[in-house]
N, CA, C and O atoms as a Maestro MAE file, in Angstrom:
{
 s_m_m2io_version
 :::
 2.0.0
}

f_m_ct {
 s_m_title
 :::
 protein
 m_atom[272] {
  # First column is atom index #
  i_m_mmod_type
  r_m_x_coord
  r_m_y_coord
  r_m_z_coord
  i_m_residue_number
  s_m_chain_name
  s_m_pdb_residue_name
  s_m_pdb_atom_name
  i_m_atomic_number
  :::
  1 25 66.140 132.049 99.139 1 A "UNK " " N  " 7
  2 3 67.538 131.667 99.104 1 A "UNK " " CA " 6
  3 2 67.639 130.189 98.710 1 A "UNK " " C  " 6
  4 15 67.059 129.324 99.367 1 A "UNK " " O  " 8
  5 25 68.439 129.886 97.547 2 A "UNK " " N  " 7
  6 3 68.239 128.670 97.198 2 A "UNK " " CA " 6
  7 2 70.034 127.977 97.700 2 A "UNK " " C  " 6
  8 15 70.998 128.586 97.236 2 A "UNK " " O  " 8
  9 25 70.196 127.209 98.272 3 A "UNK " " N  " 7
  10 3 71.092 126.050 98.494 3 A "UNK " " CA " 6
  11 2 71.471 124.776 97.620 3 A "UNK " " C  " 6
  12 15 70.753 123.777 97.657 3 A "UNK " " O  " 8
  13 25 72.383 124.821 96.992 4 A "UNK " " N  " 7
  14 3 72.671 123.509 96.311 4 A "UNK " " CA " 6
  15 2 73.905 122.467 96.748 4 A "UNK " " C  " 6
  16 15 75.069 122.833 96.911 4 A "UNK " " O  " 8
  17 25 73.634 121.701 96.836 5 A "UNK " " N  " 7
  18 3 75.007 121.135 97.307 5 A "UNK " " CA " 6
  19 2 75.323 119.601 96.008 5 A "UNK " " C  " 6
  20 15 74.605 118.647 95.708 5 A "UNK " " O  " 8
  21 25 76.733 120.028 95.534 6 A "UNK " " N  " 7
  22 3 77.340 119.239 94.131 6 A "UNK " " CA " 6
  23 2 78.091 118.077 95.245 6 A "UNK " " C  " 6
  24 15 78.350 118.144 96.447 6 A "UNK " " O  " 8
  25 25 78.258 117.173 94.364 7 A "UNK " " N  " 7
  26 3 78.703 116.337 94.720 7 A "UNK " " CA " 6
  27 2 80.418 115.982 94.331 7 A "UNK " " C  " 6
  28 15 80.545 115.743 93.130 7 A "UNK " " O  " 8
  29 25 81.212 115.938 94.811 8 A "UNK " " N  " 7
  30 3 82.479 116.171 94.419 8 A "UNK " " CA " 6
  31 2 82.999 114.993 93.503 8 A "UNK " " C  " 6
  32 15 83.639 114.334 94.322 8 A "UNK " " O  " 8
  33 25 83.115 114.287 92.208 9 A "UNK " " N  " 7
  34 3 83.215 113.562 91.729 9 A "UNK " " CA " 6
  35 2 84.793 113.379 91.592 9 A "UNK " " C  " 6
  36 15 85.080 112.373 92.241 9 A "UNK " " O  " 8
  37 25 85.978 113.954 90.996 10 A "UNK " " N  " 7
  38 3 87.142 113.811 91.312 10 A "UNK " " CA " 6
  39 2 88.120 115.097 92.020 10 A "UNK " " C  " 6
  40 15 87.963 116.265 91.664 10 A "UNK " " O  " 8
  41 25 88.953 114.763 92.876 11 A "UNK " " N  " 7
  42 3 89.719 115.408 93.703 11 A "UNK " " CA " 6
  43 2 91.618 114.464 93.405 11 A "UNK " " C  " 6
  44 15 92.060 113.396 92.981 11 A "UNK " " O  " 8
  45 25 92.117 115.779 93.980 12 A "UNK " " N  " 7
  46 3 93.699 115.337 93.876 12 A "UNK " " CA " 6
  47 2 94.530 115.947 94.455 12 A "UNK " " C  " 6
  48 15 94.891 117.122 94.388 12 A "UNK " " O  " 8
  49 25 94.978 114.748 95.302 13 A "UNK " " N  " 7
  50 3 96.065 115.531 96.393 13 A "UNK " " CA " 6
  51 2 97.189 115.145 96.294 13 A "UNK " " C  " 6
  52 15 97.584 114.031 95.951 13 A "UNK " " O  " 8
  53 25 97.816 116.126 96.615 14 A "UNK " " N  " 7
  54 3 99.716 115.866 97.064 14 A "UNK " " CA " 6
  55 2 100.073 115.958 98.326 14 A "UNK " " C  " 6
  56 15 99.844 116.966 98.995 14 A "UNK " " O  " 8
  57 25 100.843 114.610 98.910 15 A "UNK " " N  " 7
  58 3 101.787 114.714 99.724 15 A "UNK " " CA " 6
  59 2 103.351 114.854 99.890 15 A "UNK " " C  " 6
  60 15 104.066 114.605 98.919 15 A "UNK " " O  " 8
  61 25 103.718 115.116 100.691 16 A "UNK " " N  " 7
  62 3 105.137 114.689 101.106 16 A "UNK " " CA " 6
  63 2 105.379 114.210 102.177 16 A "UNK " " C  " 6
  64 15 104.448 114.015 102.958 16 A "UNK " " O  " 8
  65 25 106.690 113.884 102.523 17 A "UNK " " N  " 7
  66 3 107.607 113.267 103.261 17 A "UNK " " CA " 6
  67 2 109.122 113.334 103.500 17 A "UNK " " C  " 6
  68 15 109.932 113.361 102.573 17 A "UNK " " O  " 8
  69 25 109.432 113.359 104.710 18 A "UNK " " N  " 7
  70 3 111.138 112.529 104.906 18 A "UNK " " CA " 6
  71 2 110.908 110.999 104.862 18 A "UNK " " C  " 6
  72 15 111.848 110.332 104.430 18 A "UNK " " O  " 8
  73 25 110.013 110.486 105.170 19 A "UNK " " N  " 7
  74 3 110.378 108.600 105.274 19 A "UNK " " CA " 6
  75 2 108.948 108.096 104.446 19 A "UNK " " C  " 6
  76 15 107.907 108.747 104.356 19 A "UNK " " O  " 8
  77 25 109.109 107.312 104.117 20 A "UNK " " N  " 7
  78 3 107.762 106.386 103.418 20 A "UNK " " CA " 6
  79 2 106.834 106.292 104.217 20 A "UNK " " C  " 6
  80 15 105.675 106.495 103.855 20 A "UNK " " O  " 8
  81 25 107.260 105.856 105.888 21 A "UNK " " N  " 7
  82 3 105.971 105.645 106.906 21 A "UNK " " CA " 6
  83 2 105.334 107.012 107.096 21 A "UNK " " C  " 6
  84 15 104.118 107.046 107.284 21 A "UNK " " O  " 8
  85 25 106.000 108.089 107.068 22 A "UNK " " N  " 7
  86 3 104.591 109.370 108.081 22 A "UNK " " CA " 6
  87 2 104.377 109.300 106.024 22 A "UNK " " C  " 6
  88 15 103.187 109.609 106.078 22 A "UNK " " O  " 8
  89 25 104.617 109.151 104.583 23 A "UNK " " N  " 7
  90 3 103.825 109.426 103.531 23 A "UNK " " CA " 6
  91 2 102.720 108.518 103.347 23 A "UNK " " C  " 6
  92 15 101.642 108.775 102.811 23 A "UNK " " O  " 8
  93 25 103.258 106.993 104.051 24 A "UNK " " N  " 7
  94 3 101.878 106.618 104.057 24 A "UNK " " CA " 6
  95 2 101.116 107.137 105.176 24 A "UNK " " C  " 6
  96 15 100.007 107.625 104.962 24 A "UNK " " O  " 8
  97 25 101.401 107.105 105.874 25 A "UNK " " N  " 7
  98 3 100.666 107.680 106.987 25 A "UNK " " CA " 6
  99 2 99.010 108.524 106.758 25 A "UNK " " C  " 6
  100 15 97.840 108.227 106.998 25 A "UNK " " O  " 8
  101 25 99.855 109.893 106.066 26 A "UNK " " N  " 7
  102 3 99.076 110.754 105.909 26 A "UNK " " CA " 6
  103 2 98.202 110.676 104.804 26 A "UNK " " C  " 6
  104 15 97.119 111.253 104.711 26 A "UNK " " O  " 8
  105 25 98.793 109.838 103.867 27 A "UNK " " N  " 7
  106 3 98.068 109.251 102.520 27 A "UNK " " CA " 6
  107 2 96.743 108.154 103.229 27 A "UNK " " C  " 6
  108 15 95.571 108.056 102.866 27 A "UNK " " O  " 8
  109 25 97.358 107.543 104.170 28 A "UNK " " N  " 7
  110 3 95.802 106.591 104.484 28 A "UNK " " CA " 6
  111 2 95.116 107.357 105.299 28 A "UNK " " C  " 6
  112 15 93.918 107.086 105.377 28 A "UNK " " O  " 8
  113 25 95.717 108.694 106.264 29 A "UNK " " N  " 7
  114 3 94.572 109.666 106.774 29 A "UNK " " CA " 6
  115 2 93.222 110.464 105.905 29 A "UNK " " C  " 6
  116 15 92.133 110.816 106.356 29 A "UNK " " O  " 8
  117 25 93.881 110.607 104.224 30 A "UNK " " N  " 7
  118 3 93.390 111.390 103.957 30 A "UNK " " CA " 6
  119 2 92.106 110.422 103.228 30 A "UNK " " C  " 6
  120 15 91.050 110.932 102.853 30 A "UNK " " O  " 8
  121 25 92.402 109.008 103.116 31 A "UNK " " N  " 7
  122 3 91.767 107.858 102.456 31 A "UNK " " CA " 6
  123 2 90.538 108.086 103.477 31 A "UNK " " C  " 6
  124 15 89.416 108.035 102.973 31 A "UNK " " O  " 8
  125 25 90.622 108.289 104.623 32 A "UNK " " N  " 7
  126 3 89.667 107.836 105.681 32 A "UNK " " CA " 6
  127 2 88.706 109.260 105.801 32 A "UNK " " C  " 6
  128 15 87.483 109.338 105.915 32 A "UNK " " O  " 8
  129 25 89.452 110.054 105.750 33 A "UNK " " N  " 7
  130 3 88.640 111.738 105.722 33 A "UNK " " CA " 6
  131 2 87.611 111.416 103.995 33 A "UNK " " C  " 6
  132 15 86.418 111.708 103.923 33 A "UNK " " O  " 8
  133 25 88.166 110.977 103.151 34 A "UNK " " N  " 7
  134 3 87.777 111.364 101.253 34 A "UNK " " CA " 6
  135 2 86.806 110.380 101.525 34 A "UNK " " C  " 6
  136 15 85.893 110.540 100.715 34 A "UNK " " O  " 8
  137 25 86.471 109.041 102.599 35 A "UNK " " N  " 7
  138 3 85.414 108.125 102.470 35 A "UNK " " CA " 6
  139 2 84.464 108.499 102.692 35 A "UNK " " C  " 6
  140 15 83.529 108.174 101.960 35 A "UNK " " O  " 8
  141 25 84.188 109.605 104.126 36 A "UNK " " N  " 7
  142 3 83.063 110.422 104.574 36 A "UNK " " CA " 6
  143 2 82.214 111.079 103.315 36 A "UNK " " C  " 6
  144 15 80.986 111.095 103.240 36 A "UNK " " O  " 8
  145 25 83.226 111.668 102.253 37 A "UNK " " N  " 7
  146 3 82.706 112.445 101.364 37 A "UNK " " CA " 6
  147 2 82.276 111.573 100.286 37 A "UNK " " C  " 6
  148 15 81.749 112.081 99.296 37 A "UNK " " O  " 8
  149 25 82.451 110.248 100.370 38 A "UNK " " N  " 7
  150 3 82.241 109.107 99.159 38 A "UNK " " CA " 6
  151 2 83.124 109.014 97.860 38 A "UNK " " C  " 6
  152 15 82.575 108.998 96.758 38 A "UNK " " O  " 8
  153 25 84.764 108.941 98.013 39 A "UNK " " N  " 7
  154 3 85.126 109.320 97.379 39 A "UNK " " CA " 6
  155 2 86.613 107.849 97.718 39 A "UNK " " C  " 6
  156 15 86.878 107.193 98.726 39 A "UNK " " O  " 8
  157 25 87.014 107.871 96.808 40 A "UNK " " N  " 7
  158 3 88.227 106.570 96.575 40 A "UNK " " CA " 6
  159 2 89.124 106.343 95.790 40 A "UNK " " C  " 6
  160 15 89.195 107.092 94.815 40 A "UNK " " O  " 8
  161 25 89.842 105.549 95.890 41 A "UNK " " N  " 7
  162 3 91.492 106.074 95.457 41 A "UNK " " CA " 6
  163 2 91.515 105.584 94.107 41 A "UNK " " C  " 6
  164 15 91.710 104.375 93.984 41 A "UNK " " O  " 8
  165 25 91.342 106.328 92.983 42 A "UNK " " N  " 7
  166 3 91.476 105.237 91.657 42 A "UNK " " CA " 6
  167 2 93.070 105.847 91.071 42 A "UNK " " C  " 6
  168 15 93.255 105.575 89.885 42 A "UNK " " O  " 8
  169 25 93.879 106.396 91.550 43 A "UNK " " N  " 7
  170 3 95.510 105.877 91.085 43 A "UNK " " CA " 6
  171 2 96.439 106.327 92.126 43 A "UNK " " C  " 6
  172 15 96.143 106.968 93.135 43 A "UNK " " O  " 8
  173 25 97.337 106.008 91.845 44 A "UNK " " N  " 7
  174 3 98.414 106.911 93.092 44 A "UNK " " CA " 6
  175 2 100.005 106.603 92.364 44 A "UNK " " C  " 6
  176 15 100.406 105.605 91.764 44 A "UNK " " O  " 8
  177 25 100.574 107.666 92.634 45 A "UNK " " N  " 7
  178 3 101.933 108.051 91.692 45 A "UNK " " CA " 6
  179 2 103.110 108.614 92.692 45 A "UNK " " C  " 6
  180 15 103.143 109.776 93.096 45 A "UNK " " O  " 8
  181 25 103.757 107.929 92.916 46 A "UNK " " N  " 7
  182 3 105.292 108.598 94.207 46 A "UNK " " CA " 6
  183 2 105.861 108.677 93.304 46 A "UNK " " C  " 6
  184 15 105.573 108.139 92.235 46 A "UNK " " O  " 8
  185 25 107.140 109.614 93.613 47 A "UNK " " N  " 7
  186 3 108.442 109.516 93.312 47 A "UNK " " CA " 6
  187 2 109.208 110.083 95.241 47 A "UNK " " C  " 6
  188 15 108.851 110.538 96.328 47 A "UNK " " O  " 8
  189 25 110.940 109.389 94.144 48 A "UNK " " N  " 7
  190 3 111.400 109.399 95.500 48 A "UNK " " CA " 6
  191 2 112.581 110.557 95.150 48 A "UNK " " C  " 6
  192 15 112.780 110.637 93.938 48 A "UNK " " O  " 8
  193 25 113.268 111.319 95.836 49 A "UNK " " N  " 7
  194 3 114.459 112.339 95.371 49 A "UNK " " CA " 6
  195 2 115.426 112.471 96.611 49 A "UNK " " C  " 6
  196 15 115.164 112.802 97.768 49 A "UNK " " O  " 8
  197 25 116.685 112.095 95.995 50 A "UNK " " N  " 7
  198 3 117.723 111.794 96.866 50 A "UNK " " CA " 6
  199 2 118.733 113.413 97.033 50 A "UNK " " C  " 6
  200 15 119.153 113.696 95.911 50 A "UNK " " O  " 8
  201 25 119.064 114.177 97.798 51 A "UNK " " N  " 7
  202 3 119.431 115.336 97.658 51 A "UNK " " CA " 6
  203 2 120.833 115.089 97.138 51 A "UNK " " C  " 6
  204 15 121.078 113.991 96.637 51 A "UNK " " O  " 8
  205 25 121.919 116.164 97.227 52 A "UNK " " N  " 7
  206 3 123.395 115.659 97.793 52 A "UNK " " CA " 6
  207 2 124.009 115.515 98.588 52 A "UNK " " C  " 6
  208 15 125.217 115.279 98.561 52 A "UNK " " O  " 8
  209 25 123.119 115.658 99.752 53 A "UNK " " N  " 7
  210 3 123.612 115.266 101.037 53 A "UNK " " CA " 6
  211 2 122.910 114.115 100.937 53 A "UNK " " C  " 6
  212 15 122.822 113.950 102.153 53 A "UNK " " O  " 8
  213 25 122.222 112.997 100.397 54 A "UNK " " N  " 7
  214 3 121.999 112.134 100.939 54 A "UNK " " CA " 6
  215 2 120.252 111.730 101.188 54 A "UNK " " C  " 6
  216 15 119.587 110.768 100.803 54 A "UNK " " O  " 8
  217 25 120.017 112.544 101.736 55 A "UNK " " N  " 7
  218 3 118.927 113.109 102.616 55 A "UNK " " CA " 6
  219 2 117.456 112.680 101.286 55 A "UNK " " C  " 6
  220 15 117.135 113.503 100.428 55 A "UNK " " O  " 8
  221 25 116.910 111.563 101.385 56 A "UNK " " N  " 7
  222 3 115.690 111.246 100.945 56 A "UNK " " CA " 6
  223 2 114.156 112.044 100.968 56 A "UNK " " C  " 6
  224 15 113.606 112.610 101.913 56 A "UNK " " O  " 8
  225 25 113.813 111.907 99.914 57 A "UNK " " N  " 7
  226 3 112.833 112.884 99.647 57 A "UNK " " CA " 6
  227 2 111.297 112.000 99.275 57 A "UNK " " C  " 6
  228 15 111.374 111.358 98.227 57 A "UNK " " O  " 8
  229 25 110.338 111.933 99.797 58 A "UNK " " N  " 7
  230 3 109.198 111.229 99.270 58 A "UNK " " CA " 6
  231 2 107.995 112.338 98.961 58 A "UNK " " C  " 6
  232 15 107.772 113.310 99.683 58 A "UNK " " O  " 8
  233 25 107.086 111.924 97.456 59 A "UNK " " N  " 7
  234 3 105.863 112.354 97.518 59 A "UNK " " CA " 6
  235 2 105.067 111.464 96.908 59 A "UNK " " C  " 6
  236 15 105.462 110.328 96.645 59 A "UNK " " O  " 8
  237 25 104.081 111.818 96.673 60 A "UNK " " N  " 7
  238 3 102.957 110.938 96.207 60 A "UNK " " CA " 6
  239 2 101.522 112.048 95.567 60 A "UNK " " C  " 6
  240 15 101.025 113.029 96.119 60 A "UNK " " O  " 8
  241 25 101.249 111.544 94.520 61 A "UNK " " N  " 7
  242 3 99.919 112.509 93.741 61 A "UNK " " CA " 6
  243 2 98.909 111.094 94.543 61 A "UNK " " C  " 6
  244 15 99.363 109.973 94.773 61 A "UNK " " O  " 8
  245 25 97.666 111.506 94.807 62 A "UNK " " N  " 7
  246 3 96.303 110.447 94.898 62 A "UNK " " CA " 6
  247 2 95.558 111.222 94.259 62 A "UNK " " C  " 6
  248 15 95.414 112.437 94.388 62 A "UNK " " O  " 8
  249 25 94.945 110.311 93.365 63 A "UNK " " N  " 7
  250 3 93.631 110.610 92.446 63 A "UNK " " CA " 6
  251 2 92.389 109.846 93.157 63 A "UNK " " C  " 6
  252 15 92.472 108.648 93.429 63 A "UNK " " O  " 8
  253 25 91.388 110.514 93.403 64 A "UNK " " N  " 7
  254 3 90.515 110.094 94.386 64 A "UNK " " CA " 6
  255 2 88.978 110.263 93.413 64 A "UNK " " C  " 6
  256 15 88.679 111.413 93.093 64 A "UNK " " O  " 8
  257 25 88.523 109.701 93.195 65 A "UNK " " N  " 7
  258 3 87.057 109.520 91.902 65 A "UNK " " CA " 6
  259 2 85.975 109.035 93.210 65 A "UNK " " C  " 6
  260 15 86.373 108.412 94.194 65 A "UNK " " O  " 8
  261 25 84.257 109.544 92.947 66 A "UNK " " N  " 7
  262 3 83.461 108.730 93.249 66 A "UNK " " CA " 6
  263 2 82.959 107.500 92.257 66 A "UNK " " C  " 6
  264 15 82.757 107.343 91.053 66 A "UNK " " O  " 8
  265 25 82.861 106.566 93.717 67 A "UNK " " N  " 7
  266 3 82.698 105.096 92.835 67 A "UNK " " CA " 6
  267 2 80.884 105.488 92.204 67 A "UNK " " C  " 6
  268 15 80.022 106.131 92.804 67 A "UNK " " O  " 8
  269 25 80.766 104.661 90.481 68 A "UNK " " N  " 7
  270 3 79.291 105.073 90.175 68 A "UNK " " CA " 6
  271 2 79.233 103.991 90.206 68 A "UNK " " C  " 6
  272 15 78.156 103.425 90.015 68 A "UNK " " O  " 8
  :::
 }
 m_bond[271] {
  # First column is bond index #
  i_m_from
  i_m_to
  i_m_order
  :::
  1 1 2 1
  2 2 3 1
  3 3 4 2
  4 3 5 1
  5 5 6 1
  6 6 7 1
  7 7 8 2
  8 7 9 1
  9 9 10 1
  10 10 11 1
  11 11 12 2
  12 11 13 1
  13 13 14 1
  14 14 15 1
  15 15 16 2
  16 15 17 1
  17 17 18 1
  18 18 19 1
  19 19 20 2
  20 19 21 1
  21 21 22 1
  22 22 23 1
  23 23 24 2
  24 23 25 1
  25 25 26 1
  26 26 27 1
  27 27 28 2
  28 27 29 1
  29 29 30 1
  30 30 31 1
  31 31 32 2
  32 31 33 1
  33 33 34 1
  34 34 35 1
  35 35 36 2
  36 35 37 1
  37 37 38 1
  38 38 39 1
  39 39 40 2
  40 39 41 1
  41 41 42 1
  42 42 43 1
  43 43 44 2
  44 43 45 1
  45 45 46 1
  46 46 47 1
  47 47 48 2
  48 47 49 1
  49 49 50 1
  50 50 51 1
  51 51 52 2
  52 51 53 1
  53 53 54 1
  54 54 55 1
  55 55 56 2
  56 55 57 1
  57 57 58 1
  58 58 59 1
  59 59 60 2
  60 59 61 1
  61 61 62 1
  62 62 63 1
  63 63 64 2
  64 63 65 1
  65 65 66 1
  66 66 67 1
  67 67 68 2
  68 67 69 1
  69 69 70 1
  70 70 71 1
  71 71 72 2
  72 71 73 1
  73 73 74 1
  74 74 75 1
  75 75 76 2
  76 75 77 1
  77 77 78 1
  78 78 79 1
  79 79 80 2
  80 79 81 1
  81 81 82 1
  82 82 83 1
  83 83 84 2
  84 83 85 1
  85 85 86 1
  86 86 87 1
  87 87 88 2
  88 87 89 1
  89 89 90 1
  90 90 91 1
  91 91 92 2
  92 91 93 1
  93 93 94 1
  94 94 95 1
  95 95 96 2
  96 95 97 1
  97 97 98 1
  98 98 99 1
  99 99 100 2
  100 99 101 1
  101 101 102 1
  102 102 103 1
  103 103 104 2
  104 103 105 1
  105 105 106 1
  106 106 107 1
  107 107 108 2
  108 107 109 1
  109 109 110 1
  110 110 111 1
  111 111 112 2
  112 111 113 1
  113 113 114 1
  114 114 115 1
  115 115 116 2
  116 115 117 1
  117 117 118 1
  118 118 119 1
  119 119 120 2
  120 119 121 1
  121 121 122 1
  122 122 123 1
  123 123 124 2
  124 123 125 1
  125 125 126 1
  126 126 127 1
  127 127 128 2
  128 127 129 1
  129 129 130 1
  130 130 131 1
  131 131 132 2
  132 131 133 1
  133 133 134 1
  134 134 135 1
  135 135 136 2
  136 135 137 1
  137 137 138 1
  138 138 139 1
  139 139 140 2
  140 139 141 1
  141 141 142 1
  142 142 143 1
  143 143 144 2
  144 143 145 1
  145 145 146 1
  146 146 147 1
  147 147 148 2
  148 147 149 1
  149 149 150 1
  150 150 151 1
  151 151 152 2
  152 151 153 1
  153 153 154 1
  154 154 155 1
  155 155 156 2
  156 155 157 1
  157 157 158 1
  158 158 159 1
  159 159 160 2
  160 159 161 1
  161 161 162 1
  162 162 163 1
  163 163 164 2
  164 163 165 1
  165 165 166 1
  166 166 167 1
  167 167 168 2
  168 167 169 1
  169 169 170 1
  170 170 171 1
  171 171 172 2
  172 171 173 1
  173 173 174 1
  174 174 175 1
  175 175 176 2
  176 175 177 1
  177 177 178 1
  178 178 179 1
  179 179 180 2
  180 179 181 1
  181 181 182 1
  182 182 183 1
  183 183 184 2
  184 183 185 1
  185 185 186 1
  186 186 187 1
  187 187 188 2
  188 187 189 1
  189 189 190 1
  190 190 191 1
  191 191 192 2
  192 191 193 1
  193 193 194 1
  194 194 195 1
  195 195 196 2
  196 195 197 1
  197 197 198 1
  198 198 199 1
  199 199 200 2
  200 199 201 1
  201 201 202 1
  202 202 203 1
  203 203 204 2
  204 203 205 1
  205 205 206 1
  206 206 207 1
  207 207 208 2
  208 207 209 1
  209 209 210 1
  210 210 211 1
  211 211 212 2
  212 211 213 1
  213 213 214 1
  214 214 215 1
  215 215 216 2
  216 215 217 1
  217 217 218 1
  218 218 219 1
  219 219 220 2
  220 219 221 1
  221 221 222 1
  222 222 223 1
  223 223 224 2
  224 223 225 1
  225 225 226 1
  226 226 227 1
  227 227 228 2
  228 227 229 1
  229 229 230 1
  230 230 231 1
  231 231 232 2
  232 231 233 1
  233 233 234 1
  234 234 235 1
  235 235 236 2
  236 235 237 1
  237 237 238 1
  238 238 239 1
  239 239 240 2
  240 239 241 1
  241 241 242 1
  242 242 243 1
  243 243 244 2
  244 243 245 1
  245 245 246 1
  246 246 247 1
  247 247 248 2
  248 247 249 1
  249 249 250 1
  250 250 251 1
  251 251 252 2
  252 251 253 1
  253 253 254 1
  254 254 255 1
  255 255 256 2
  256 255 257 1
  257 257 258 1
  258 258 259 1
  259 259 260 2
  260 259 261 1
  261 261 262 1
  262 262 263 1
  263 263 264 2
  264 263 265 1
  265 265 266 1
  266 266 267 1
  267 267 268 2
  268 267 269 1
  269 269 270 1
  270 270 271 1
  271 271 272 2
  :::
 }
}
């Protein structure tokens, strides 16, 4: 039985949010989980969307690369 284990070179996640604080929030949780795996933030992209009620909308793409 042979075992290989790859090394994950780029990954990409999406979050959301109601407020900017729990999007960063969970955006620097996931910074701290992707370090274990050797892995780091090379862009990051929000937008924000306002409903018609008002009611604010946050997300964010992270592009996460290992550093060579």
């Amino acid at each position: 039985m042979n075992i290989s284990f790859d090394l994950i070179e780029d990954k990409i996640e999406f979050f959301e949010a109601d407020d900017l604080q729990t999007l960063e929030k969970k955006i620097n949780e996931q910074i701290e989980n992707n370090k274990a795996i050797l892995l780091h933030v090379h862009h990051v992209s929000h937008q924000m969307h306002v409903a018609e009620n008002g009611q604010r909308f946050y997300s964010a793409v992270v592009h996460f690369k290992a550093k060579k």
